[in-house]
Steps between C-alpha positions, in 0.01 A plus 500: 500500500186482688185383310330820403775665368531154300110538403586871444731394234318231342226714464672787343704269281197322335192692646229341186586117635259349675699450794584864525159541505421298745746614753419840440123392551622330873712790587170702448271267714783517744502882523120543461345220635340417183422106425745268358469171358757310653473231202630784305850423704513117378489631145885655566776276423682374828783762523195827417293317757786493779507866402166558573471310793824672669310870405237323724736466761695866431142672537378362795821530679499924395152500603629392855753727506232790381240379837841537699595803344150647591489344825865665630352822298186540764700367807761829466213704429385374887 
């Protein structure tokens, strides 16, 4: 399971903890480019933190594929 389905679940399964919280708050940043305090991540226990750090990885690996997605998008329109 890839981490944000994982933080997907643990957020719907508990959403009032204060880690749900605070992924959904990094999810957020992530998607609107609001700030984050990354101290907020040492706060997780190890396995939530993981978590969080692999959604870091997740997004900014979709992001790539979005910026290639675009970028084969304009070159057919050529």
């Amino acid at each position: 399971m890839n981490a944000i389905k994982k933080s997907r679940k643990l957020i719907e399964a508990n959403p009032a903890t204060d880690t749900a919280k605070t992924l959904a708050r990094l999810v957020r940043a992530l998607e609107s480019d609001e700030k984050f305090e990354l101290g907020d991540l040492y706060k997780l226990d190890y396995e939530t933190f993981a978590i969080a750090i692999d959604v870091l990885k997740e997004w900014r690996l979709d992001r790539y594929y979005m910026g290639k997605a675009k970028l084969l998008d304009i070159s057919v329109q050529m």
